[in-house]
C-alpha positions in Angstrom: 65.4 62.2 -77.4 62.2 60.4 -78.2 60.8 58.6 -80.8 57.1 58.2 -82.1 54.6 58.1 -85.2 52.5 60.9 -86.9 49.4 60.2 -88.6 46.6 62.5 -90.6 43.2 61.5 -90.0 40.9 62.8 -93.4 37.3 63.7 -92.9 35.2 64.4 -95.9 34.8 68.2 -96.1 36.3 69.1 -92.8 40.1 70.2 -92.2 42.7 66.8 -91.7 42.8 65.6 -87.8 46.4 65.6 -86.8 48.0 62.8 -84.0 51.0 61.5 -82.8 52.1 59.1 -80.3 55.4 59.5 -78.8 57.8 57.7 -76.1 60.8 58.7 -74.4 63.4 59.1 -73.7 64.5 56.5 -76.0 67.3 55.6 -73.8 65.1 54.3 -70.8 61.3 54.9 -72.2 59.8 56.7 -69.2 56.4 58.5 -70.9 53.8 57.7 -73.4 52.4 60.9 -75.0 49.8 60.6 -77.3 48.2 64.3 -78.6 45.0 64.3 -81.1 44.6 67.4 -82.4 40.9 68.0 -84.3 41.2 69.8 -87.9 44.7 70.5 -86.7 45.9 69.9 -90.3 49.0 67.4 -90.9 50.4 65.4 -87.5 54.1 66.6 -88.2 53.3 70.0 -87.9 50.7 70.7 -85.6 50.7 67.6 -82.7 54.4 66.7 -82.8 55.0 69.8 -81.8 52.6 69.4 -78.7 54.2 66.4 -77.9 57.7 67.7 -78.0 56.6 70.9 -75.7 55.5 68.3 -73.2 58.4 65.8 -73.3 60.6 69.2 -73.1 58.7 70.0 -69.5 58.5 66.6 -68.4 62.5 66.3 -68.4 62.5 69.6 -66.8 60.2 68.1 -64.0 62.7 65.1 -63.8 66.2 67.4 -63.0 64.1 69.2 -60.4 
């Protein structure tokens, strides 16, 4: 598991910048992954994602 923070940036007239910084696993933090996504809407739905898809492979590195 891993833990982290979304955030929405708003710019005036253009579509919401989307980011989230993440850690895991929460049990023995290991990897910082931060993913900025431009106009990529709301942070829950478009870079948490992301940064679960990489935490997913980075495990997957770890058990060889």
């Amino acid at each position: 598991s891993v833990a982290g923070k979304t955030g929405t940036a708003e710019v005036f007239g253009e579509e919401d910048t989307s980011w989230f910084v993440s850690w895991g696993p929460t049990s023995d933090p290991r990897y910082v992954v931060a993913v900025v996504v431009d106009e990529g809407g709301t942070g829950g739905s478009t870079a948490a994602g992301i940064a679960a898809d990489i935490h997913e492979r980075l495990a997957a590195h770890e058990r060889g």
